[in-house]
C-alpha positions in Angstrom: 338.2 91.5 66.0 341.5 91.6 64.2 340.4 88.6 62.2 337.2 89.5 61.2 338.5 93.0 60.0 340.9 90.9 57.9 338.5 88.3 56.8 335.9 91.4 55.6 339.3 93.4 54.0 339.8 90.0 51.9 336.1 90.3 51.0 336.7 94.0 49.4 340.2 93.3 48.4 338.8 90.3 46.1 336.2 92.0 45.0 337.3 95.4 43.9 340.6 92.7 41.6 337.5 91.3 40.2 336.1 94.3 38.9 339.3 95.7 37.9 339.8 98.4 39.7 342.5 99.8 41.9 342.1 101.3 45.6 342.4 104.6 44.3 339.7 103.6 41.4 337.0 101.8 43.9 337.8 104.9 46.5 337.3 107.8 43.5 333.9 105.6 42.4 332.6 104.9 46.2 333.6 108.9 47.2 335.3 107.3 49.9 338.9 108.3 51.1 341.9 106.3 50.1 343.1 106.1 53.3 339.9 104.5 54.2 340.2 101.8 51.7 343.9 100.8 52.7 342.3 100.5 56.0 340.3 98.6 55.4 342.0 96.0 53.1 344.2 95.7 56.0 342.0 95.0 58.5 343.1 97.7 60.7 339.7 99.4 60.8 336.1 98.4 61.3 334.3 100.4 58.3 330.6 101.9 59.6 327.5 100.4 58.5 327.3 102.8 55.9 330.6 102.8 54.5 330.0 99.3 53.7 326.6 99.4 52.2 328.4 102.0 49.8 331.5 99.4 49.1 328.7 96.8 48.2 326.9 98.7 46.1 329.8 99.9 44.3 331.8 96.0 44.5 328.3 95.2 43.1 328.2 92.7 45.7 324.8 91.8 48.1 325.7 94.2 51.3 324.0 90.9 53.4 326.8 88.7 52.6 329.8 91.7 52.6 328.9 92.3 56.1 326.3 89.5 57.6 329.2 88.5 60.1 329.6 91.6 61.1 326.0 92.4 61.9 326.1 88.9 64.0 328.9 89.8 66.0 326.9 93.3 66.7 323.8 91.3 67.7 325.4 88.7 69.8 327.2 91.4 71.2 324.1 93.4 72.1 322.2 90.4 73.2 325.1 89.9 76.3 324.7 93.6 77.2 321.3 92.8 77.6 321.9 89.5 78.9 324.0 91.5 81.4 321.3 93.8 82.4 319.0 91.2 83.2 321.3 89.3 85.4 322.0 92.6 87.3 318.6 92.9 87.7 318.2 89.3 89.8 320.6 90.2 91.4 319.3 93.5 92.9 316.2 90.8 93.8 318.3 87.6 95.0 317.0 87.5 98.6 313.1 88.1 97.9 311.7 84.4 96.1 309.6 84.9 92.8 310.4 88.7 92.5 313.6 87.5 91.6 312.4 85.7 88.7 309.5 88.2 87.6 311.5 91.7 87.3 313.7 89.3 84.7 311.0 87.8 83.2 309.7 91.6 82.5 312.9 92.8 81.2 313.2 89.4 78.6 309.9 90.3 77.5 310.4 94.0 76.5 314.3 94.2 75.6 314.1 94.0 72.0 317.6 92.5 71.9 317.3 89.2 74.1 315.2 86.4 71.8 312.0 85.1 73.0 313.6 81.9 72.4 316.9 82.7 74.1 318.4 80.0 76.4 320.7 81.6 78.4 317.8 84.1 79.1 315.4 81.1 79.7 317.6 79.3 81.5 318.3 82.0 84.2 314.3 83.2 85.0 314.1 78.9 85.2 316.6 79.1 87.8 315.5 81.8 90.1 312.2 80.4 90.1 313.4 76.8 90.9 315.5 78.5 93.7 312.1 80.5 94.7 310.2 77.3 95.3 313.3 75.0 96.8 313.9 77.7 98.8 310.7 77.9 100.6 310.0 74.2 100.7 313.5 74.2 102.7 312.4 77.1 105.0 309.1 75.1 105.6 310.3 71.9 106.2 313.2 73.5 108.5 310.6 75.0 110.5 308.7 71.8 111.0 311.3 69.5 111.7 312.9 72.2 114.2 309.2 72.3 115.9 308.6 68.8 115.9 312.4 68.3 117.4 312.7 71.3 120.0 308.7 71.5 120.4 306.5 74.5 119.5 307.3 76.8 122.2 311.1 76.5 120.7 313.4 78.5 118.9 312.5 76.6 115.7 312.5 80.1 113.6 316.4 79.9 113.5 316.6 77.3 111.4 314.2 78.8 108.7 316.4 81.9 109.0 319.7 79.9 108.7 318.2 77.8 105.6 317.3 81.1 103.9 320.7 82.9 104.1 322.3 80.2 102.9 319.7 79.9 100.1 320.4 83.1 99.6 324.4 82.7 99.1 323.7 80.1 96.7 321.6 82.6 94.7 324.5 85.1 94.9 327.3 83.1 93.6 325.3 81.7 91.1 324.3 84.7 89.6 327.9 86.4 90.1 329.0 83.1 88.2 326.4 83.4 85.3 328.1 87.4 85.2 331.6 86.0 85.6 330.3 84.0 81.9 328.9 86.7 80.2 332.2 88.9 80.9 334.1 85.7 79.0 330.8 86.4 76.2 330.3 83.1 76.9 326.1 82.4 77.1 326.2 78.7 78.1 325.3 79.3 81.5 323.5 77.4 84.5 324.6 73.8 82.9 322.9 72.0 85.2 319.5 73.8 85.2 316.5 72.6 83.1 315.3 75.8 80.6 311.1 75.7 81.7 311.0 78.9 78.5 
């Protein structure tokens, strides 16, 4: 944060010795507070949106470029909090197979800030559905090995139980370690799982 404050207070700070013009000079011409300009120029202070559309047009410089970092840092930093969301949301669904990967798929589809290209979101309705359908081939095949060992009138039902918990563990650390990721604003998440979006 500190560096990009200082990186955008180098921006003005070039700019304004180009033109020039002193702080109090581009502070008088922008109608913007001395104070605000020192702030800036030091980096101490992250200037609003329209503070620095009124520094560019003054500096005479493209807005785009004074502050294009800054609005991709705001988007990336949106897209996690939504990213975040989403994850909360399988979650809440972990233990029921394909609802955990539809309410997610929904919330992609409408949240304006997650891309419809986005991997990380991709990549984590990819791996509740792969866990939806490994999860009840297991159960299956548990139930008909258990029937074909201990015999149909058997207690072959615990083993599809036992396969499913532990299915649904898997899910749970999985998804608190794709959180865990997007707490470090990390989004490569899921290595090992193919993106199907």
């Amino acid at each position: 944060m500190q560096n990009e404050n200082s990186s955008l207070g180098n921006k003005v700070r070039d700019s304004r010795k180009k033109l020039g013009l002193s702080q109090e000079a581009l502070a008088e011409k922008a109608n913007v507070s001395l104070s605000t300009i020192q702030r800036i120029e030091k980096g101490t202070v992250k200037p609003r949106a329209f503070t620095l559309k009124i520094l560019a047009e003054t500096l005479e410089l493209d807005a785009a470029k004074l502050f294009s970092f800054d609005i991709e840092k705001d988007d990336f930093e949106s897209s996690i909090q939504s990213l975040k969301r989403m994850n909360l949301y399988t979650f809440l669904f972990a233990f029921i197979p394909f609802v955990n990967s539809i309410v997610p798929t929904i919330i992609w589809k409408k949240d304006k800030l997650i891309k419809a290209k986005d991997n990380a979101a991709g990549k984590m309705v990819s791996f509740q559905l792969l866990w939806s359908i490994l999860t009840l081939i297991g159960i299956t095949i548990s139930f008909f090995l258990s029937n074909l060992i201990i015999g149909q009138s058997g207690d072959g039902h615990y083993a599809g139980i036992a396969v499913y918990l532990f299915a649904v563990l898997f899910n749970i650390y999985s998804i608190g370690k794709t959180a865990s990721q997007f707490n470090k604003k990390n989004k490569d998440i899921l290595r090992s799982t193919p993106n199907l979006f």
